[in-house]
One Martini backbone bead per residue (centre of mass of N, CA, C, O) as a GRO file, in nm:
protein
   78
    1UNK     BB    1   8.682  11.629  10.392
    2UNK     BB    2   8.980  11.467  10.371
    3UNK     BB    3   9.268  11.382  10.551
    4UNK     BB    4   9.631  11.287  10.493
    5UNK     BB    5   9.910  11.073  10.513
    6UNK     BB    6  10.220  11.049  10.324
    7UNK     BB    7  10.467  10.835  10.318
    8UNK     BB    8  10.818  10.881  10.117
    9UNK     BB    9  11.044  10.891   9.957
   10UNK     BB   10  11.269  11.117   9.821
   11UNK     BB   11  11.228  11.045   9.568
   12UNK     BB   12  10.940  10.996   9.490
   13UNK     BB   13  10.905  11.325   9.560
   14UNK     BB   14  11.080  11.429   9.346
   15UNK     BB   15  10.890  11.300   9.101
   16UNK     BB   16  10.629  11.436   9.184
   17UNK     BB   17  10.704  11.755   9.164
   18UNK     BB   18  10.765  11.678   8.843
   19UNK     BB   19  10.494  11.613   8.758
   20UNK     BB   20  10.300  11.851   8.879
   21UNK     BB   21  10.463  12.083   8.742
   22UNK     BB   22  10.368  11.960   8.463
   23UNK     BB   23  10.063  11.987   8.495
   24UNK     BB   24   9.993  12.221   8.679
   25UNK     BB   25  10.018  12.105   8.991
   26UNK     BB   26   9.997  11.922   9.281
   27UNK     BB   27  10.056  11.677   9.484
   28UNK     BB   28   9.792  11.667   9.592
   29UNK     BB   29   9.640  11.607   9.326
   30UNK     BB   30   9.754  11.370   9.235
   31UNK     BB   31   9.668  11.204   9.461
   32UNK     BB   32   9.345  11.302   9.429
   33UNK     BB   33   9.327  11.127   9.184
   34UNK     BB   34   9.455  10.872   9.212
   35UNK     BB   35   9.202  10.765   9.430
   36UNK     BB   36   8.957  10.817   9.229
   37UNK     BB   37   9.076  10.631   9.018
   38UNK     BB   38   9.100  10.404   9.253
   39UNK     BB   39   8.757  10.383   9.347
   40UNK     BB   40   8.632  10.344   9.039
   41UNK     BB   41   8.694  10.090   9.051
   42UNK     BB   42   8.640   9.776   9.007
   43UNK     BB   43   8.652   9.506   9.176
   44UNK     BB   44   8.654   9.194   9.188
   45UNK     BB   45   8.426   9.087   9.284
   46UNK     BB   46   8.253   9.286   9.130
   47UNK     BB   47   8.331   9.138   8.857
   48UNK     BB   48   8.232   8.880   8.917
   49UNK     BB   49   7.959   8.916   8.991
   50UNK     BB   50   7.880   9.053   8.707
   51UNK     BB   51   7.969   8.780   8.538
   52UNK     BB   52   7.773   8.592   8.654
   53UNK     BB   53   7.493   8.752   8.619
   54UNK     BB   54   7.522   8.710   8.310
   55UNK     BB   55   7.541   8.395   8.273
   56UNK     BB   56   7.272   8.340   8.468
   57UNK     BB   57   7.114   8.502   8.213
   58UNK     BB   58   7.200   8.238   7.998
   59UNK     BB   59   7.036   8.056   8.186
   60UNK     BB   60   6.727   7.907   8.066
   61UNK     BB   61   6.730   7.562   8.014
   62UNK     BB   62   6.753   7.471   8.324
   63UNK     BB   63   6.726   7.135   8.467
   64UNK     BB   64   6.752   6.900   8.713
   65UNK     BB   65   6.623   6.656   8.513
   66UNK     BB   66   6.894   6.746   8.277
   67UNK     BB   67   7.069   6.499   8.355
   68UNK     BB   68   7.279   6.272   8.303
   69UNK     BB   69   7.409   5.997   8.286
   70UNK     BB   70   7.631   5.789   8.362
   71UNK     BB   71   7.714   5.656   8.074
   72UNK     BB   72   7.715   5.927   7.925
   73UNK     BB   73   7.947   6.102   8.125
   74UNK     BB   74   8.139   5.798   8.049
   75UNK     BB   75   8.113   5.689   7.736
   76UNK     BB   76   7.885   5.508   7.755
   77UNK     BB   77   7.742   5.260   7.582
   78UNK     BB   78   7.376   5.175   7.585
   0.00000   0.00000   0.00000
């Protein structure tokens, strides 16, 4: 296990300090846990590529043969 050291403002310590009290737990409990929780989140980047591959899972009939014309393209009538 890892320490680490944080500092706050004075006013911010003492709202943890009754965050803490009310959990009947400690800051460094509070802080433990928001850390856990927030280790645990998916990243932006791991949330693209995750929905990127589901995307790409309903992907099944194209090909590269299967591009519109010009025309088409264009909604020139043809």
């Amino acid at each position: 296990m890892k320490n680490i050291t944080v500092s706050v403002d004075d006013e911010t310590y003492r709202r943890a300090r009754i965050k803490a009290a009310e959990r009947d737990v400690s800051v460094s409990a509070l802080v433990r846990q928001f850390l856990i929780e927030l280790a645990r989140e998916e990243s932006e980047a791991e949330k693209l590529k995750r929905e990127e591959a589901a995307l790409r899972a309903l992907i099944t009939d194209f090909r590269g043969a299967d591009r519109l014309s010009r025309d088409d393209v264009h909604g020139r009538g043809g």
